[in-house]
Each structure stands twice: as C-alpha cells, then as structure tokens.
Biopython code that builds the backbone (N, CA, C, O; Angstrom):
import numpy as np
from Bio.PDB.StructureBuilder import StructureBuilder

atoms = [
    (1, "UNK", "N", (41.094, 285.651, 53.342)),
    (1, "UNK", "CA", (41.560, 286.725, 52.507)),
    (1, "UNK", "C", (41.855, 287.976, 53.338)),
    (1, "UNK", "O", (42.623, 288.850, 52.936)),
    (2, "UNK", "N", (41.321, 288.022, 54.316)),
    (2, "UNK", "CA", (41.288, 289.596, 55.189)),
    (2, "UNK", "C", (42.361, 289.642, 56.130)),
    (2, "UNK", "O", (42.836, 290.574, 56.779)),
    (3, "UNK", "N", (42.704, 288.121, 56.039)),
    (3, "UNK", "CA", (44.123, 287.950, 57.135)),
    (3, "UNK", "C", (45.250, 288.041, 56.194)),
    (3, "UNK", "O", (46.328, 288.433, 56.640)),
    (4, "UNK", "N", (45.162, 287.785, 55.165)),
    (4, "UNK", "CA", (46.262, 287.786, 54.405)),
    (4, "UNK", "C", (46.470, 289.436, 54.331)),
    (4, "UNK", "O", (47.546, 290.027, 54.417)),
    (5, "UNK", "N", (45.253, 289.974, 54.164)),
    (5, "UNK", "CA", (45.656, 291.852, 54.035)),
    (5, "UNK", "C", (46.217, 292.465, 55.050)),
    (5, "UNK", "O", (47.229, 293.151, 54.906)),
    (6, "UNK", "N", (45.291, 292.190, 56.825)),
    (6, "UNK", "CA", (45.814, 292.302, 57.124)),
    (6, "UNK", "C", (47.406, 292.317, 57.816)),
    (6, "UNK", "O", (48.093, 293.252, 58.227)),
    (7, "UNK", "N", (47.688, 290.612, 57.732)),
    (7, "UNK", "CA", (49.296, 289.995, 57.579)),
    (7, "UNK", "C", (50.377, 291.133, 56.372)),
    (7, "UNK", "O", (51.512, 291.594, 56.497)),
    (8, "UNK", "N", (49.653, 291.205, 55.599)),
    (8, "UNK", "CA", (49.825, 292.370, 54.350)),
    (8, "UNK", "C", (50.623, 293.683, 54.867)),
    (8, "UNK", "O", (51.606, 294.282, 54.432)),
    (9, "UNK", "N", (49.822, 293.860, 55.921)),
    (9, "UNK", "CA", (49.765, 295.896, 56.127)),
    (9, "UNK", "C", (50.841, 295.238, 57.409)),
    (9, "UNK", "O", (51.046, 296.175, 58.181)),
    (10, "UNK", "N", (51.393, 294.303, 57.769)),
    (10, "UNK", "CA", (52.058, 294.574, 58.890)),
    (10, "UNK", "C", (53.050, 293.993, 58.655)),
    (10, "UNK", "O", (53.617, 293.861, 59.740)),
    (11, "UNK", "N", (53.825, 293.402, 57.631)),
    (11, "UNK", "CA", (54.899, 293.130, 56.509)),
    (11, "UNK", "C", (54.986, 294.102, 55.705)),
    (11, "UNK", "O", (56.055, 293.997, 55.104)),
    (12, "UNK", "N", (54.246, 295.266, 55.281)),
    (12, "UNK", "CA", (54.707, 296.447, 54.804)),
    (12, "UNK", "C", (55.817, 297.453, 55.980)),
    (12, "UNK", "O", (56.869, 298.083, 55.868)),
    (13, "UNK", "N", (54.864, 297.140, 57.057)),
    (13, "UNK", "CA", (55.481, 298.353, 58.201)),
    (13, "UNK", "C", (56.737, 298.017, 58.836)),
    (13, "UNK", "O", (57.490, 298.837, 59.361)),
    (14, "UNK", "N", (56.976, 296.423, 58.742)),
    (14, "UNK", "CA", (58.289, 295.453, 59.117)),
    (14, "UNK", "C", (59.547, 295.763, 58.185)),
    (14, "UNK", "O", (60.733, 295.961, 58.448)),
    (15, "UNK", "N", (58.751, 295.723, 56.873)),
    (15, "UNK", "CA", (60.223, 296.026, 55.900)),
    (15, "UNK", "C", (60.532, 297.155, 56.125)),
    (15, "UNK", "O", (61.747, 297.300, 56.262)),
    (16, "UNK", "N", (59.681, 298.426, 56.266)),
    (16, "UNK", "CA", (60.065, 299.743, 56.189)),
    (16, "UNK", "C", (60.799, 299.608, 57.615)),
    (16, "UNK", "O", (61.969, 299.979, 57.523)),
    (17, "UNK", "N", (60.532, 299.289, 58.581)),
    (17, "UNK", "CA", (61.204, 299.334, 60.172)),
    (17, "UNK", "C", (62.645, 298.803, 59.810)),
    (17, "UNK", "O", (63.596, 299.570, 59.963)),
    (18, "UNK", "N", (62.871, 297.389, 59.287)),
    (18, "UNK", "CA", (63.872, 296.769, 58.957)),
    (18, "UNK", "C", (64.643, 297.705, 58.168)),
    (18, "UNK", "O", (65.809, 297.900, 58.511)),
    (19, "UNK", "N", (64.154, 298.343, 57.120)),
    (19, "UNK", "CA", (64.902, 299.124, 55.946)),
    (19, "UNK", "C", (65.406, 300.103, 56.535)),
    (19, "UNK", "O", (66.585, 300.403, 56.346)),
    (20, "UNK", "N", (64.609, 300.793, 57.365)),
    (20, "UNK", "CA", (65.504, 301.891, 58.233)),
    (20, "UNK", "C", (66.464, 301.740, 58.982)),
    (20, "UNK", "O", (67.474, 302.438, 59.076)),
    (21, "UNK", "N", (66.114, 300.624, 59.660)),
    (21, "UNK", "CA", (67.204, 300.198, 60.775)),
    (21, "UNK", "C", (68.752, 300.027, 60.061)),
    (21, "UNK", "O", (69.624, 300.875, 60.249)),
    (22, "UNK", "N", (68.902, 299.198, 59.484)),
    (22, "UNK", "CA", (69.948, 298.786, 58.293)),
    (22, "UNK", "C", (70.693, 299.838, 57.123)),
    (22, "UNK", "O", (71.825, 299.912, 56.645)),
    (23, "UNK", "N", (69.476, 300.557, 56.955)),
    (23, "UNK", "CA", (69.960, 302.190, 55.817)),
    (23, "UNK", "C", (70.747, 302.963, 56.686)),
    (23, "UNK", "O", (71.833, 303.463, 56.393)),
    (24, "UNK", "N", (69.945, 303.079, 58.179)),
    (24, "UNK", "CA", (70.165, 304.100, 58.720)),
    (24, "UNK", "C", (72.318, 303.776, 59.500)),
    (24, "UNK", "O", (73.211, 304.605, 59.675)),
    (25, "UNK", "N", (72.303, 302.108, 59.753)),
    (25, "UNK", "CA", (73.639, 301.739, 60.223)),
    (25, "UNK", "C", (74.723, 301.956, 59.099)),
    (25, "UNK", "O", (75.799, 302.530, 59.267)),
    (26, "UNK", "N", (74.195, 301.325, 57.760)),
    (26, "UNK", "CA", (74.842, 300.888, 56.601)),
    (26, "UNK", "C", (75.110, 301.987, 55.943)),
    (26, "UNK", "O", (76.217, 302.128, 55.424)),
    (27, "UNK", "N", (74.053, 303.034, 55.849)),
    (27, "UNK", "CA", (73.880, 304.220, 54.947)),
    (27, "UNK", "C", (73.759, 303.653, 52.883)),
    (27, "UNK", "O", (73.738, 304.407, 51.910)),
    (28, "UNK", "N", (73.704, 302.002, 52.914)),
    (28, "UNK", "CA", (73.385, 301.679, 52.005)),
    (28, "UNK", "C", (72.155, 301.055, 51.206)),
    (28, "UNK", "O", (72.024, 299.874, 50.883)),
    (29, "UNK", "N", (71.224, 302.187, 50.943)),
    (29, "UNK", "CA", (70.080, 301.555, 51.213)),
    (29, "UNK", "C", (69.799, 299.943, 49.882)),
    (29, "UNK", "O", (68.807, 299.216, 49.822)),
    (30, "UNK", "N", (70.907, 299.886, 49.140)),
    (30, "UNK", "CA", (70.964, 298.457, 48.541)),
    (30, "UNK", "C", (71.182, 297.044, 49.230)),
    (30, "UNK", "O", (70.909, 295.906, 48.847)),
    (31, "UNK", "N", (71.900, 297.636, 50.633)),
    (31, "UNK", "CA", (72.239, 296.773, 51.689)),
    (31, "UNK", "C", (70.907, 296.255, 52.086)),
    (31, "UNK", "O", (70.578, 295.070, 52.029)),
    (32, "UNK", "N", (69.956, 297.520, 52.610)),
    (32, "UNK", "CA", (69.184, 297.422, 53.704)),
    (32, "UNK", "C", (67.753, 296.246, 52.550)),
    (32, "UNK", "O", (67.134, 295.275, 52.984)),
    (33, "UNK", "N", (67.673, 296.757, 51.324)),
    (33, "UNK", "CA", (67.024, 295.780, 50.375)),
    (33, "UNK", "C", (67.493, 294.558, 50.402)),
    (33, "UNK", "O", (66.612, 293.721, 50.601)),
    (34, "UNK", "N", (68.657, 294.102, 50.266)),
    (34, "UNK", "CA", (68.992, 292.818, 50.340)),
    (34, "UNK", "C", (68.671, 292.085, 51.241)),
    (34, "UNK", "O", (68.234, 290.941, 51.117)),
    (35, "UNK", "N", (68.891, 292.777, 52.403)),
    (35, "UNK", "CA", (68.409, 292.136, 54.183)),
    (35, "UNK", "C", (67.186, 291.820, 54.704)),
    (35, "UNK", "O", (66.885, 291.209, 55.729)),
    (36, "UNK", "N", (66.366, 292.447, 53.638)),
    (36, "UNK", "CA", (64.579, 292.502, 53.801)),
    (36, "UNK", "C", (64.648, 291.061, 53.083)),
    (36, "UNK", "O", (64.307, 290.046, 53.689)),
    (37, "UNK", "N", (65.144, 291.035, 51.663)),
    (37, "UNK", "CA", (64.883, 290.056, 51.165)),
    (37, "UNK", "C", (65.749, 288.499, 51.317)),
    (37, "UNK", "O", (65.414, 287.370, 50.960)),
    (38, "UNK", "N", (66.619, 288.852, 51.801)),
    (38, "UNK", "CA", (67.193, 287.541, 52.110)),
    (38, "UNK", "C", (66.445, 286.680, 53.715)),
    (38, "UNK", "O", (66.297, 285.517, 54.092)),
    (39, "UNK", "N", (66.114, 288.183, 54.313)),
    (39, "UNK", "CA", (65.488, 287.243, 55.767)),
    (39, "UNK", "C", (64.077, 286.444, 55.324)),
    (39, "UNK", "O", (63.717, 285.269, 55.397)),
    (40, "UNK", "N", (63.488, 287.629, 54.847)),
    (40, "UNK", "CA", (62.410, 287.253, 53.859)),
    (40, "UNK", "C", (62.568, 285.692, 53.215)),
    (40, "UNK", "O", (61.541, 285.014, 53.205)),
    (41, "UNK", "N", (63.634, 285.180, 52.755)),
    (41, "UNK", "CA", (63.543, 283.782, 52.092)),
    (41, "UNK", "C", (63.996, 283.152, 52.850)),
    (41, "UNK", "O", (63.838, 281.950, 52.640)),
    (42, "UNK", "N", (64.709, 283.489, 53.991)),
    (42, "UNK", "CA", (64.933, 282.339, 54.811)),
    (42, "UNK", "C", (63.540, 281.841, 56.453)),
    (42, "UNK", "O", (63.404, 280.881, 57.211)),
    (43, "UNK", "N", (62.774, 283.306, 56.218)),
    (43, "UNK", "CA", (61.746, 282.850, 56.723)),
    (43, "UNK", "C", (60.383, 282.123, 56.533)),
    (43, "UNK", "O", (59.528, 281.754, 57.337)),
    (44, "UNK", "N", (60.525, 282.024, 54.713)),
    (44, "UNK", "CA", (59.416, 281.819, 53.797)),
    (44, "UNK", "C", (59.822, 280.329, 53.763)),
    (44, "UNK", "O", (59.015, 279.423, 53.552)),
    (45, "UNK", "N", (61.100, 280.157, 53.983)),
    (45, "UNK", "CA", (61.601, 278.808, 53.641)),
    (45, "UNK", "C", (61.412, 278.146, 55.035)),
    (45, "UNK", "O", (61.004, 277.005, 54.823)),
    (46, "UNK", "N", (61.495, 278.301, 55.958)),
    (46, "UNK", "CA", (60.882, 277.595, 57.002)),
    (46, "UNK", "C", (59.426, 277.695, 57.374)),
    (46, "UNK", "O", (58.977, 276.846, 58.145)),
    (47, "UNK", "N", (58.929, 278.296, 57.078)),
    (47, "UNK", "CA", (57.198, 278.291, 56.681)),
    (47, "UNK", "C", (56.963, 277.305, 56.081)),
    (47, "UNK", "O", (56.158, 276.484, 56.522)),
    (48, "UNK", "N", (57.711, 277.109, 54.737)),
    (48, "UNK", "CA", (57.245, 275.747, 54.066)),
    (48, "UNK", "C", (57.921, 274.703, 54.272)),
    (48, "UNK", "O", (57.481, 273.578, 54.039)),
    (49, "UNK", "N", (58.755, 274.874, 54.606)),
    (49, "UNK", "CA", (59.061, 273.364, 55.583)),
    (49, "UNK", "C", (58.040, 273.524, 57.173)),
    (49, "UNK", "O", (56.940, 273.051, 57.459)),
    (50, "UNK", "N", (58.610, 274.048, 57.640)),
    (50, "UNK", "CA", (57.621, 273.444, 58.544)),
    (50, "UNK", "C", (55.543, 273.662, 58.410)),
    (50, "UNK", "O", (54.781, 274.017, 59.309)),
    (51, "UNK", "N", (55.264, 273.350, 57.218)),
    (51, "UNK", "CA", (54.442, 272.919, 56.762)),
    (51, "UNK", "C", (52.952, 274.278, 57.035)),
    (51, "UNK", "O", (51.724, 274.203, 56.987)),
    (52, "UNK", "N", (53.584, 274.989, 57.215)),
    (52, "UNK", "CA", (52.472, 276.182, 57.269)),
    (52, "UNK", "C", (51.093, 276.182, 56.239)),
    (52, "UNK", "O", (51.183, 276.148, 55.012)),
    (53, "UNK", "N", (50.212, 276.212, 56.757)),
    (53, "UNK", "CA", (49.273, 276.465, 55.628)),
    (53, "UNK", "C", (49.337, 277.992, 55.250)),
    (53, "UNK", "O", (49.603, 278.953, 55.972)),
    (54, "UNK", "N", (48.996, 277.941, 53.815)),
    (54, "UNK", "CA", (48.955, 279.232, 52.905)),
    (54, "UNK", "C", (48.183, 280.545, 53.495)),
    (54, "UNK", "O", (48.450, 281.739, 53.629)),
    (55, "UNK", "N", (47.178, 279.755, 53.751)),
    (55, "UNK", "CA", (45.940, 280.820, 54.488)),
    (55, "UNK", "C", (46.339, 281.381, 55.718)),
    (55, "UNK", "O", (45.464, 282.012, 56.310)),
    (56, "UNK", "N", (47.461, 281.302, 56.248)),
    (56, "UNK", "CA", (47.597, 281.636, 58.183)),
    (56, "UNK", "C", (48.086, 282.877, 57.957)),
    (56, "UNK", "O", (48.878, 283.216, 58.836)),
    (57, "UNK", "N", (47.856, 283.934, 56.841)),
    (57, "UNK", "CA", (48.562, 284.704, 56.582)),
    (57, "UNK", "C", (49.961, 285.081, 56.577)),
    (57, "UNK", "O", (50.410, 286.091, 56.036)),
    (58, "UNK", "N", (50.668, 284.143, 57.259)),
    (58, "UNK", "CA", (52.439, 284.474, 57.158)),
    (58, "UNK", "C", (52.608, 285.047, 55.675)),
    (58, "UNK", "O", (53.103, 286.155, 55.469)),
    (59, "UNK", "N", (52.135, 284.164, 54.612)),
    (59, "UNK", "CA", (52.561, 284.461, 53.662)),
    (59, "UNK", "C", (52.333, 286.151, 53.250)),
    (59, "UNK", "O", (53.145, 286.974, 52.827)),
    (60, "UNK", "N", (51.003, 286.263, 53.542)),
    (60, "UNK", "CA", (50.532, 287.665, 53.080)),
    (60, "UNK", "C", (51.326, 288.933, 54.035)),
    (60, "UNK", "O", (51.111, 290.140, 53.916)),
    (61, "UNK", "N", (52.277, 288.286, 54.984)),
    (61, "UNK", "CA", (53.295, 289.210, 55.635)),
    (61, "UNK", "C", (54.573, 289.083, 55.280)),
    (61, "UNK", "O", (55.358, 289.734, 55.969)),
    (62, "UNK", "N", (55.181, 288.217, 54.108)),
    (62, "UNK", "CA", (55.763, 287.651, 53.389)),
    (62, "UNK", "C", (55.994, 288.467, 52.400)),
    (62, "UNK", "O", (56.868, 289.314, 52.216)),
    (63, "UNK", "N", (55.039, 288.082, 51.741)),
    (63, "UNK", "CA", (54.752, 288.614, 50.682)),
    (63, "UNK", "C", (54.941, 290.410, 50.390)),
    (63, "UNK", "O", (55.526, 290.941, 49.446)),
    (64, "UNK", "N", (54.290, 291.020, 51.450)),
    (64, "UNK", "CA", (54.891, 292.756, 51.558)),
    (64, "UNK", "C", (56.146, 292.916, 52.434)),
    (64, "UNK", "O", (56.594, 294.001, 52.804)),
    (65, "UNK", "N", (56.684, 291.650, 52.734)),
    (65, "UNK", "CA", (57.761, 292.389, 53.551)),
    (65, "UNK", "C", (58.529, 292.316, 52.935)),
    (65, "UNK", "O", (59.266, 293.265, 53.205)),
    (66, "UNK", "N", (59.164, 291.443, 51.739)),
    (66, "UNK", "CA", (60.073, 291.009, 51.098)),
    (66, "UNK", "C", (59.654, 291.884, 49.560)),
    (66, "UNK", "O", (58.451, 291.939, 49.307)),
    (67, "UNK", "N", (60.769, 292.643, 48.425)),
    (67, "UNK", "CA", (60.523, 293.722, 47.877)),
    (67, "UNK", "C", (61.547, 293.147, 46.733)),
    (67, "UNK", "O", (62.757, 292.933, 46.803)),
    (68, "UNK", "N", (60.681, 292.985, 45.726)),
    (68, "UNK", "CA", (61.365, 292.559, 43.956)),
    (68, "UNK", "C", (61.261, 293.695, 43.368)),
    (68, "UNK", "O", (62.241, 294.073, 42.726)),
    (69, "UNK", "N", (60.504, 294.233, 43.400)),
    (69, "UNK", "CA", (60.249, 295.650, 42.711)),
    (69, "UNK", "C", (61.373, 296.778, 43.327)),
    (69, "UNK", "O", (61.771, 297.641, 42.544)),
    (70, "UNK", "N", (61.878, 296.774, 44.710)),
    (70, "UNK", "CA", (62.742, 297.751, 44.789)),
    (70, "UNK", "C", (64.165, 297.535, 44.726)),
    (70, "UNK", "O", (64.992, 298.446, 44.770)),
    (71, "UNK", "N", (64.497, 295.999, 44.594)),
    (71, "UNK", "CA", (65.741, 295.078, 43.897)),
    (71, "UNK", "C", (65.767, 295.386, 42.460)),
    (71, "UNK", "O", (66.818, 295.756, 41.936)),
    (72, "UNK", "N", (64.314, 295.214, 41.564)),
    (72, "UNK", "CA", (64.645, 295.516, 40.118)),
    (72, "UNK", "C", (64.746, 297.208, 39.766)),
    (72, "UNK", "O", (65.278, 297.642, 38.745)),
    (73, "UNK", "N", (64.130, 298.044, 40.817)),
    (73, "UNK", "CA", (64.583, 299.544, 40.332)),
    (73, "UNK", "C", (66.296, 299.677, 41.181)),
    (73, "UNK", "O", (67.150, 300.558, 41.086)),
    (74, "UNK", "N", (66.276, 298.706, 41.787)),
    (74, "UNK", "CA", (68.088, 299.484, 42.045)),
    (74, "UNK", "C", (68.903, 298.725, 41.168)),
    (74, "UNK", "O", (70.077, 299.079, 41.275)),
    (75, "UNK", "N", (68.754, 297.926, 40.439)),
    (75, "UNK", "CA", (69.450, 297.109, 39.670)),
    (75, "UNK", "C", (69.593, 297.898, 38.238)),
    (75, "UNK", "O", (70.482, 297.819, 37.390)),
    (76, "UNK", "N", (68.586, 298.565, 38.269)),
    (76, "UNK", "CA", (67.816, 299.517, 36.348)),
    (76, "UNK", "C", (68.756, 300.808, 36.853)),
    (76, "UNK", "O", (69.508, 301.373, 36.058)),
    (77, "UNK", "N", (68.666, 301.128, 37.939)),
    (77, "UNK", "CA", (69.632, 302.483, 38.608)),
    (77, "UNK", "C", (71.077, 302.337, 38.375)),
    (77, "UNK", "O", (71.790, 303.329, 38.226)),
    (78, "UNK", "N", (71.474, 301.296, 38.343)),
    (78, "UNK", "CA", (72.653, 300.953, 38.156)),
    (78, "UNK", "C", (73.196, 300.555, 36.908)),
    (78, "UNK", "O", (74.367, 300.615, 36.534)),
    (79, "UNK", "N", (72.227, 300.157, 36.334)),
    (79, "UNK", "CA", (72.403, 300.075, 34.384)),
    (79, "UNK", "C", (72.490, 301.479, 33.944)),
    (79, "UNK", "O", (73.406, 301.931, 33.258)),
    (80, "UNK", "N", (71.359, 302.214, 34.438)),
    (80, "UNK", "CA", (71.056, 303.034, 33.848)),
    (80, "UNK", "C", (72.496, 304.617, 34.164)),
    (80, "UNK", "O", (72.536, 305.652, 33.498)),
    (81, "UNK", "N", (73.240, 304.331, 35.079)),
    (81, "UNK", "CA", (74.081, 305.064, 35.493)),
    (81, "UNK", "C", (75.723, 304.472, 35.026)),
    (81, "UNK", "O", (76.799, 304.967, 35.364)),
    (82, "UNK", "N", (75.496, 303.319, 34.188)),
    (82, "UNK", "CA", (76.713, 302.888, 33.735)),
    (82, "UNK", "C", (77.369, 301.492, 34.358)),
    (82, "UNK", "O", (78.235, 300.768, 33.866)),
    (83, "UNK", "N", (76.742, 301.386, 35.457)),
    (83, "UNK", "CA", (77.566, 300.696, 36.751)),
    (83, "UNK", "C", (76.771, 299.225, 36.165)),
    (83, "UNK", "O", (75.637, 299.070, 36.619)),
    (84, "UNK", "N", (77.113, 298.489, 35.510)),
    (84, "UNK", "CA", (76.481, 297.126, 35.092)),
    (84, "UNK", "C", (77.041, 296.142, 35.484)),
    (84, "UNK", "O", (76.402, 295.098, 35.356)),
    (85, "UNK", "N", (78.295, 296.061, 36.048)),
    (85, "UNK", "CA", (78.968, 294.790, 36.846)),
    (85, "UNK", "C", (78.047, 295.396, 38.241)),
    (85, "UNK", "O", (77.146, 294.612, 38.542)),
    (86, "UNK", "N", (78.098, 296.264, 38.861)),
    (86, "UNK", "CA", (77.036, 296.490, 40.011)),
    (86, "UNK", "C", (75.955, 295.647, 40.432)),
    (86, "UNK", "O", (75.657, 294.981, 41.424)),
    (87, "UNK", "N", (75.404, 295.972, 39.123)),
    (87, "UNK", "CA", (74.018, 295.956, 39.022)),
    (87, "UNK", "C", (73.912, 294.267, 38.615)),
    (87, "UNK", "O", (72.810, 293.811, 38.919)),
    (88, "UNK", "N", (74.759, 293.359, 38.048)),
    (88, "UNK", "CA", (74.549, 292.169, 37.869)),
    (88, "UNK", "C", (75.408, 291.323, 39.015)),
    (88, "UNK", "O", (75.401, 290.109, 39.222)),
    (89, "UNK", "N", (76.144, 292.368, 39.682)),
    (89, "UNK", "CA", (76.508, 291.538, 40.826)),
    (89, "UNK", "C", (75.515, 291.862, 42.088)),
    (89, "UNK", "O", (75.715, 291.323, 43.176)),
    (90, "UNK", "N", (74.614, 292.622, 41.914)),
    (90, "UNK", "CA", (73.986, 292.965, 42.991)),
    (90, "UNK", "C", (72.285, 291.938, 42.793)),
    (90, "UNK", "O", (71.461, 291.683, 43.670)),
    (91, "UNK", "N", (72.271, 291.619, 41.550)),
    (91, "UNK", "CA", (71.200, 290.947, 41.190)),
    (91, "UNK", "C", (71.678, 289.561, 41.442)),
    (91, "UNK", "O", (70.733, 288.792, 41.621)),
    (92, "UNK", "N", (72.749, 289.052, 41.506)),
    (92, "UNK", "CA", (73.049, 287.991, 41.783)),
    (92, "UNK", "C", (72.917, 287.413, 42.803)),
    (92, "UNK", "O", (72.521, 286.267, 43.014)),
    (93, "UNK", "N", (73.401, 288.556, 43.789)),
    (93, "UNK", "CA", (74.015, 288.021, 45.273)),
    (93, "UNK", "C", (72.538, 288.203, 45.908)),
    (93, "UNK", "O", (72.151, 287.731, 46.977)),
    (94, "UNK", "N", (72.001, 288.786, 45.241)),
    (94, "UNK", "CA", (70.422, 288.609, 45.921)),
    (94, "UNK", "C", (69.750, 287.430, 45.683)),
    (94, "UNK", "O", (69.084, 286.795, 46.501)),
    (95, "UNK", "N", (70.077, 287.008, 43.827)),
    (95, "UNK", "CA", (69.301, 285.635, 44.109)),
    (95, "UNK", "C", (69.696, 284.422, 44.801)),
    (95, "UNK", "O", (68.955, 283.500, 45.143)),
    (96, "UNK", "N", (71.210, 284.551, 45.002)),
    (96, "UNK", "CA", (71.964, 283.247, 45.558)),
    (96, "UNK", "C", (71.983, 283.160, 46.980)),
    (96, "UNK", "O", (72.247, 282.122, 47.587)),
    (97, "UNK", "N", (71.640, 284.490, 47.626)),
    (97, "UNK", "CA", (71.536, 284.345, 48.925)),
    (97, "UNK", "C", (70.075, 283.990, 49.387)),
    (97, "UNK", "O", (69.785, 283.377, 50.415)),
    (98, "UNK", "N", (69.259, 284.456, 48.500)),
    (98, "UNK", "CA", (67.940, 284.367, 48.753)),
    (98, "UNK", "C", (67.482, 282.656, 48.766)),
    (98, "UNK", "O", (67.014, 281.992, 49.691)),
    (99, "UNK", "N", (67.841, 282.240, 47.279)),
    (99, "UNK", "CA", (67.755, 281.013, 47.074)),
    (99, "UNK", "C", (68.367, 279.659, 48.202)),
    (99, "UNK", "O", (67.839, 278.551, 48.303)),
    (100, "UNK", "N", (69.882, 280.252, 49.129)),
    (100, "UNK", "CA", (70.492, 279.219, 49.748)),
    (100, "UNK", "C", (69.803, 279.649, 50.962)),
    (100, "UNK", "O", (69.774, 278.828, 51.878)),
    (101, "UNK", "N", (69.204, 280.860, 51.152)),
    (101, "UNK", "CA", (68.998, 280.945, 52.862)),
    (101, "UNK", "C", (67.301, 280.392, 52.947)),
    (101, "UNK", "O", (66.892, 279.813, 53.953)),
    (102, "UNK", "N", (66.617, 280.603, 52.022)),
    (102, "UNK", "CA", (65.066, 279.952, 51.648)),
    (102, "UNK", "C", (65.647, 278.001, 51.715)),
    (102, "UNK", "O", (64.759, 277.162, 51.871)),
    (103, "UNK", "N", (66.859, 277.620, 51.604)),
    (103, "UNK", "CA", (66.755, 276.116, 51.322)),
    (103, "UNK", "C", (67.389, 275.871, 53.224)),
    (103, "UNK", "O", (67.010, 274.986, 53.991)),
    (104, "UNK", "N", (68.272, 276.827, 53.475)),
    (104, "UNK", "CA", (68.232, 276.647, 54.729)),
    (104, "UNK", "C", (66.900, 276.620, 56.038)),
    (104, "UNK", "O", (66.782, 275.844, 56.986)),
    (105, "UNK", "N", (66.168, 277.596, 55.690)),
    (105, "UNK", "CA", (65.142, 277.744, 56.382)),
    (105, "UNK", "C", (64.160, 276.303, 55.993)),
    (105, "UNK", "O", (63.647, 275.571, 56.840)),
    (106, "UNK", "N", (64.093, 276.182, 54.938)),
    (106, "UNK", "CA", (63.567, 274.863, 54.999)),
    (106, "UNK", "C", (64.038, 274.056, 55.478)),
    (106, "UNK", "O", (63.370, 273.520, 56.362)),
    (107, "UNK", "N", (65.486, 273.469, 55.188)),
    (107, "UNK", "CA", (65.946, 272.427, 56.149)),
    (107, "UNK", "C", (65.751, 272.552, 57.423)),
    (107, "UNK", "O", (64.996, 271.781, 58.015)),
    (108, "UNK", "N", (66.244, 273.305, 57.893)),
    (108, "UNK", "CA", (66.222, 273.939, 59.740)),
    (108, "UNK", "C", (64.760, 273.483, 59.952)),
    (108, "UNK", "O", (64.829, 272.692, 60.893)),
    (109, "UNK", "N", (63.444, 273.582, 59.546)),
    (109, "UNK", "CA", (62.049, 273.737, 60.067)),
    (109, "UNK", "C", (61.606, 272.232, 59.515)),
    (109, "UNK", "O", (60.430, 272.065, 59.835)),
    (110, "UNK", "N", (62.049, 271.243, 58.904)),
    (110, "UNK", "CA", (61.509, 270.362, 57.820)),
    (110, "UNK", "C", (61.910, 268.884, 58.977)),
    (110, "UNK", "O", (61.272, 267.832, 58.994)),
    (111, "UNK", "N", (63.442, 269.306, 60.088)),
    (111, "UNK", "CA", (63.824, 268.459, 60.384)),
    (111, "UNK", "C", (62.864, 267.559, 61.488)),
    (111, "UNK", "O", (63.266, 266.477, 61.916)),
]
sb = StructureBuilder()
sb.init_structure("model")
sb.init_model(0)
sb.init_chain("A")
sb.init_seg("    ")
for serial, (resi, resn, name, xyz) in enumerate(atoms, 1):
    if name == "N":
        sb.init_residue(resn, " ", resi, " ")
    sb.init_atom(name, np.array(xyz, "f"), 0.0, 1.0, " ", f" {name:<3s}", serial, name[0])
structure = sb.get_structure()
C-alpha cells in the first residue's frame, strides 16, 4: 500500500512535468490533458500485457499520472460555454485514442 502512495506522489509530479512541457509548446492546455492521458493508456496497457503485478506500484503511478477529472472539467467548460461539438469531440478523441493506444501497449508487451 505505501508503494502504491508513494508510486502515487511521483505520477502526480510526472503529469504536472508532462502538462507543462506540452501547455507550455502547444499553449493548449486540452492538448497537454490528452497527452497525459493517452500515454497514460498506452503505458497501462503494456503493464498488463506484459503481466505486471498490481502491487509493484506502476499502477499507483498510473493511476495519478493519468487525469479523468481534468478531461471531465474541460469537457463541462466547453458545454458550459456553448462549444458542445468541442466538448463531444474532445471527449471522444480521448476515449478512442486512449482505448486504441491501451490495446496497442498491450499487444506490443503481450508478444
């Protein structure tokens, strides 16, 4: 449990490093969310293919590095400002990239 926290606190400091890096090129910080979370599933997805146990903490660096909560407030930002093709194309392309690059990472690590 204490590895998972700590794995925790250093997948918090990764996304924020990542988020900057990407905000700061892109100046879009919806960009720089997507990029957390798409690497995020394509690294979660080779974890479980290549057969990681739960406990080695990856996950618990996983788990804070990768951000649903700041995908669903930019998505509500974008309803909420009118912009709703935005906001359902931006919810999309997050789950479809997330979903195909998590099945890639599995394949790639599974072989």
């Amino acid at each position: 449990m204490i590895s998972v926290a700590v794995f925790g606190f250093f997948g918090a400091v990764a996304r924020y490093l990542c988020y900057m890096a990407v905000e700061n090129r892109a100046r879009q910080p919806k960009l720089a969310t997507w990029f957390v979370n798409s690497l995020g599933s394509l690294i979660i997805g080779a974890c479980i293919g290549a057969e990681l146990p739960a406990a080695s903490g990856v996950f618990g660096f996983l788990g804070a590095f990768t951000t649903f909560s700041t995908m669903a407030l930019d998505c509500v930002k974008d309803v909420e400002d009118g912009r709703w093709k935005q906001g359902i194309l931006y919810i999309s392309a997050t789950l479809v990239c997330g979903l195909l690059l998590f099945a890639v990472g599995y394949s790639i690590a599974s072989m």
